[in-house]
N, C-alpha and C positions, 0 to 999 in steps of 0.2 A: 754241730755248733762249733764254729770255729775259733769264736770268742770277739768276731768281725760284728759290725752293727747290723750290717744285713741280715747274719743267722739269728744273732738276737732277736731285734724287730719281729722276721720270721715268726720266731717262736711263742713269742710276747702278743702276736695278732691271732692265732690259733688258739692261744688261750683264753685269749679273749671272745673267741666265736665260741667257747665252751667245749673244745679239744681238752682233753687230759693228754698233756703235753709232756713227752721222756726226754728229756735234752742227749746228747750223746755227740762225745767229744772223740775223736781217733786220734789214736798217737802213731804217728806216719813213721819216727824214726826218732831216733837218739842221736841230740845235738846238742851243743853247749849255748845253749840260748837262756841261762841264768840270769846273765847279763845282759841280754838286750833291753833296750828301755821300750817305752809305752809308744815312741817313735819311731820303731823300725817299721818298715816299710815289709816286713816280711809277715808270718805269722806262724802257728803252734808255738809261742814259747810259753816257757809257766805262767807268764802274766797273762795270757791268753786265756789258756785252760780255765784261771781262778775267775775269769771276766764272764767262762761262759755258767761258770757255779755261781756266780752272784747270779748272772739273769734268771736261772732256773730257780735260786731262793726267793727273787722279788716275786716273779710268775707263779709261784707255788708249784712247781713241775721237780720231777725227780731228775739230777744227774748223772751219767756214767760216762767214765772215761775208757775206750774200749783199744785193745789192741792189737792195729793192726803194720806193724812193722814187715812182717816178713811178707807179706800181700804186697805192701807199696814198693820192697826192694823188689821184689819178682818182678812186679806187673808195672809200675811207673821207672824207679831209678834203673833196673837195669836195662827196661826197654830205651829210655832215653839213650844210656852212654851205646848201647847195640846200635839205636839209628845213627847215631854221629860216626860212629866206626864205621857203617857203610856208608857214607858221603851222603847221611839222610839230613834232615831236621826234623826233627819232633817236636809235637806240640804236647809236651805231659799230663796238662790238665785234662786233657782227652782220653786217656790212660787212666786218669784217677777218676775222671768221672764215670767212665765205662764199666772199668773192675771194679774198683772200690767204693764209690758212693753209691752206686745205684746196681752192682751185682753183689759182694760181702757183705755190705750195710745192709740191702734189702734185706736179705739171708738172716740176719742177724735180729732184724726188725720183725720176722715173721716167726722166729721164738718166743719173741717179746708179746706174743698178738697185737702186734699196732699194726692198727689196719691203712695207713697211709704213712711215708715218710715225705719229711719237709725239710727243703734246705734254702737257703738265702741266695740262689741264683736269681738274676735279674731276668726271667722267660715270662711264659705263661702258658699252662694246658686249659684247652678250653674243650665240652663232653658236645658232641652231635651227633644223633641218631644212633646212639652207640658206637663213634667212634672217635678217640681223643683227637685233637691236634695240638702241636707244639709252635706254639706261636711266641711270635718278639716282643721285648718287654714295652712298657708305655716309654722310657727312657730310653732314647737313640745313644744316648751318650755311656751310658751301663748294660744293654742289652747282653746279654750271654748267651743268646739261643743258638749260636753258633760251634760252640762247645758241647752242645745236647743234640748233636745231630743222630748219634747213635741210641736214645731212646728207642721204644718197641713201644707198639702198643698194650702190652700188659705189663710193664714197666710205668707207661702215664697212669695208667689204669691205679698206680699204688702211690702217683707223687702227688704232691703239694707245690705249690713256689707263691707263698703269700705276698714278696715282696715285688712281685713284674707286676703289679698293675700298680704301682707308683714310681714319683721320680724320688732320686736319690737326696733332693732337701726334705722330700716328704717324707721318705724314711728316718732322715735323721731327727727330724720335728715328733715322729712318731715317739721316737727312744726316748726324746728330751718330755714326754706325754707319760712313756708310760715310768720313766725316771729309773733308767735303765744308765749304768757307769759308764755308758760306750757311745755315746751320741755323738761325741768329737772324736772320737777315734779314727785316724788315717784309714787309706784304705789299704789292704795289702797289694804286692804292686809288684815283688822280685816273685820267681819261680821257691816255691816257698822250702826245699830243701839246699837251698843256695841262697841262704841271706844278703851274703856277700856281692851276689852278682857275677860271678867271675865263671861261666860255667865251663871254659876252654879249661881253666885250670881243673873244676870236677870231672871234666871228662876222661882229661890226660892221666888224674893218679887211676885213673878205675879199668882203663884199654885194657881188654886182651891180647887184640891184632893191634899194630900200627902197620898203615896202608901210607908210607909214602912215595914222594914221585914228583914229578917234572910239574912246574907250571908252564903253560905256552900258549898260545894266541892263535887264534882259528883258524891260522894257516902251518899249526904244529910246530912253530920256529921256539924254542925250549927259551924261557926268557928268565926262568930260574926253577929254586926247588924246595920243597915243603918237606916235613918230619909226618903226614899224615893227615888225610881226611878230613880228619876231624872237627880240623881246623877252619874249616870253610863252609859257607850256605851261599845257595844260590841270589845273587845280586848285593854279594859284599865288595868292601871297598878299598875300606883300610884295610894295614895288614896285611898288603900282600907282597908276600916276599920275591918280589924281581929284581933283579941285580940293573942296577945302571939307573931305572927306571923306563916310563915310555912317552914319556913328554905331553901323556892327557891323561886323562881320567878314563882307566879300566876296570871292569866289573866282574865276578865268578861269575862266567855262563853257564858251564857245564861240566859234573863232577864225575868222573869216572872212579871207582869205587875197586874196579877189577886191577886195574892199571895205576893209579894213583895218580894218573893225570888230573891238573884244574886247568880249564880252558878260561883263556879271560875274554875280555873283545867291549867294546861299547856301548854305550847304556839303548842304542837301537836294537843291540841283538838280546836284549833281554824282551823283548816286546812279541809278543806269541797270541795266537787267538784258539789255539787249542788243546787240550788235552787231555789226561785220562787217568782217571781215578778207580782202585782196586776196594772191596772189604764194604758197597756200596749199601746203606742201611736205607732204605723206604720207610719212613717213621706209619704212612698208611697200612705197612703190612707186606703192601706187593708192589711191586716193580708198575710203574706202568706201560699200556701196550706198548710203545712208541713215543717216538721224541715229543718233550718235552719243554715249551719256550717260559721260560722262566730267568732267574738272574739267580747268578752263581758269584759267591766272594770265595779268595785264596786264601785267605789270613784273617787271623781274628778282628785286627784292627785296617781290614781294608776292608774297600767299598764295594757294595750288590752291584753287578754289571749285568745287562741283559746277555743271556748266553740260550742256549738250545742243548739238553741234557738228555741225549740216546743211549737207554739202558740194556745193555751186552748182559744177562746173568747176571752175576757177583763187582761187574764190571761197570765203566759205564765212560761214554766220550763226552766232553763239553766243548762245545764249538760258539765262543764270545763272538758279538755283532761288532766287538772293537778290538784291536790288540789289548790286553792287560801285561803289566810287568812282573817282572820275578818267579814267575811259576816255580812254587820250590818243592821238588819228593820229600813226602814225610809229611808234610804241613795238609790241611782239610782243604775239600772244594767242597763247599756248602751250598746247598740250591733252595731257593726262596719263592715262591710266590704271592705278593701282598700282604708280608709280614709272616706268614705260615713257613715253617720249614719242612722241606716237603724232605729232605734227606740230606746224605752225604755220604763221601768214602776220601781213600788218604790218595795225595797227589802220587801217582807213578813218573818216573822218566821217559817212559814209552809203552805202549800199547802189548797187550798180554803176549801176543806172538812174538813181537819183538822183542821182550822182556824176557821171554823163554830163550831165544839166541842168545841173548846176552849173558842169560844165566850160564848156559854151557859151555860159553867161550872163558866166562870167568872160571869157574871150576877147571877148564883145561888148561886154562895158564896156570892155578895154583898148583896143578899138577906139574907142572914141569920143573 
């Protein structure tokens, strides 16, 4: 319970079906969030916490605030600031959802004896023939099924998601029902251990390595120079440090990570119809035989494209019926069909062979 209306609601409809409901709050990390008012746009601060102890005293349900700090610096903060230093982007909530909501929490939940955990994502599992699926919420506009690509099925087998089968005024109408302090509450909205927003600045105090280098344009001609990686994702705009300028509008195309080169070039050379994704989870269990025509999205907040998804092992290639833009490493390609999410894994820069060269050309230049 994050103290958001969603987990509330959540918890508040479960009680209601006659669940003996455990509320449980995680403290991700120690921030000065004293101060934030009932308006921030972020979440875990104390006003939060106390929000999700009210819904648990109205519900009749017992609360705990558990912690798990040094999980989230492991498995979310440091993997974030790790992707940015190699010229990745990450998506964290991916991290927090994998590790710690649904592998620590689970863990934790099964001391507890609670035989299901429930959390205020916008999805939905649905049981056939003995076997779960992970399907999108009734709300196109809040759906999260996207971020639950890495689900198993003896992971659905233990969730809840009471709030995907409505929309988001109906949840809020619900709160204002069951008279719950959080039915007008914002939604949270910044990456939630950066209030602020600023996350070039978190990333820069926390580097190990700084990887800088040349920016230059797809014919190598050097047109300026960067402090570092870090500072860039695939299909940015601003911000980019070239001397003189170049008299149009140029784009991050492609980051090299070994070299510290950023390649810039045109918003057409962001435009690709393929590519390939490592860490591939089959929410069925198993890979299927053979390609796959389905519709695959890059990013949380873009759009399902029809694409054809041939699964390699651990691996797997997506070959779109249309060019899509930005293909960005680090970030999820999700695959879809008729609202079911059939899987996912994390966008690579190149296909596992090549990815192999490239690893050993890097390591031989840091060797030198």
């Amino acid at each position: 319970m994050s103290g958001g209306v969603d987990s509330s609601v959540a918890a508040a409809l479960l009680a209601e079906q006659g669940y003996e409901v455990i509320g449980v709050t995680m403290r991700l990390f120690d921030a000065p969030f004293e101060n934030a008012g009932r308006l921030s746009k972020s979440c875990c601060s104390l006003e939060d916490v106390e929000d999700a102890r009210t819904t648990c005293r109205i519900i009749g349900a017992k609360h705990y605030y558990m912690n798990f700090e040094s999980e989230f610096r492991e498995h979310v903060i440091d993997y974030f600031v790790g992707e940015y230093e190699n010229g990745r982007t990450p998506h964290p909530c991916l991290a927090c959802n994998d590790r710690l909501k649904f592998d620590f929490l689970v863990r934790r939940a099964e001391f507890m004896d609670a035989d299901l955990v429930a959390t205020g994502h916008y999805a939905q599992v649905k049981s056939e023939d003995g076997r779960f699926r992970l399907m999108s919420a009734v709300d196109p506009l809040k759906d999260q099924a996207y971020v639950l690509f890495t689900l198993t099925q003896d992971k659905l087998a233990k969730l809840a998601l009471p709030v995907g089968g409505y929309t988001k005024e109906q949840i809020r109408s619900l709160a204002l029902k069951f008279g719950l302090p959080v039915a007008d509450k914002p939604d949270s909205q910044d990456i939630c251990f950066i209030p602020a927003g600023n996350y070039k600045e978190f990333v820069d105090q926390r580097l190990e390595t700084r990887k800088p280098g040349a920016v230059r344009d797809s014919n190598g001609t050097v047109l300026g120079s960067h402090d570092g990686v870090h500072g860039f994702t695939i299909g940015q705009r601003k911000g980019l440090p070239i001397s003189g300028g170049t008299g149009r509008p140029v784009f991050v195309t492609h980051i090299n990570a070994a070299t510290g080169d950023i390649t810039v070039g045109d918003a057409k050379d962001l435009l690709k119809t393929r590519l390939w994704v490592s860490g591939v989870n089959w929410v069925a269990g198993a890979a299927p035989k053979g390609p796959v025509n389905c519709e695959a999205r890059i990013r949380y907040n873009g759009n399902n494209a029809a694409a054809t998804v041939t699964p390699h092992g651990d691996w797997a290639e997506i070959e779109f019926e249309q060019p899509v833009r930005a293909i960005t490493p680090g970030q999820a390609a999700v695959f879809f069909s008729e609202g079911e999410v059939l899987g996912g894994g994390l966008i690579e820069p190149a296909p596992p062979s090549e990815l192999a060269i490239s690893e050993r050309l890097s390591e031989a230049v840091a060797a030198r």
